[in-house]
C-alpha positions, -999 to 999 in steps of 0.1 A, spaced: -632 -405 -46 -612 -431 -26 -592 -427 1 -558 -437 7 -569 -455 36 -597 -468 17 -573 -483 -7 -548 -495 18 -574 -515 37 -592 -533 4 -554 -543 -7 -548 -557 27 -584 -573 25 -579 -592 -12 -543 -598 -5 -532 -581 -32 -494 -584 -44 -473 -565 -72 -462 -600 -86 -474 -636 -89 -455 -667 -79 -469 -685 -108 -490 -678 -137 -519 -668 -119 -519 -628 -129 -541 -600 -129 -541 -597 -169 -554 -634 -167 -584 -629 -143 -622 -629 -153 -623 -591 -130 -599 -578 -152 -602 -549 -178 -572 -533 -197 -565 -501 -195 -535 -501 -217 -508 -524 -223 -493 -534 -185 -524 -516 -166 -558 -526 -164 -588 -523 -136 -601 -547 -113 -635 -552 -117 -644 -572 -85 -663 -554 -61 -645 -563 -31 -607 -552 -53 -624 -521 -76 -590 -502 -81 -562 -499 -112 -537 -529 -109 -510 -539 -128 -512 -569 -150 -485 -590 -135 -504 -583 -103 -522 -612 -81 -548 -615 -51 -570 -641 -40 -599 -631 -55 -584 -644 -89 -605 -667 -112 -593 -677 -144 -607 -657 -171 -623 -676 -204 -595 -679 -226 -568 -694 -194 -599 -717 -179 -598 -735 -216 -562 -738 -219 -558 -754 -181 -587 -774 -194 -571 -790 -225 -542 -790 -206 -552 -809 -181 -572 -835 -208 -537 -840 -221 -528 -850 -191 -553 -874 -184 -544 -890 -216 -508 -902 -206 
């Protein structure tokens, strides 16, 4: 079982945050794994707790399905 100490030290370590300043989110990350709708687990060893899916560190990587939209995205953008 984890500590509250434990806990407090790995959010301060991954920078964790209950919000994102853009659309870089937890429910958008390759670490993360939904729980139900809103609340999902971080999968990266270093973060390895339940976060919220609006929820942002940085750790964050782009999971599959956001790395191919920024990638088309940015194509589109190439072509103008």
């Amino acid at each position: 079982m984890q500590s509250l100490s434990d806990l407090k030290q790995r959010v301060e370590n991954v920078d964790l945050w209950s919000y994102s300043t853009n659309d870089d989110r937890c429910d958008n990350c390759k670490f993360y794994r939904v729980i139900k709708e809103g609340i999902g687990f971080c999968a990266h060893r270093e973060v390895d707790m339940v976060v919220g899916a609006p929820w942002w560190c940085k750790l964050w990587e782009p999971d599959a399905a956001t790395a191919a939209a920024r990638a088309r995205q940015g194509a589109g953008d190439a072509g103008q």
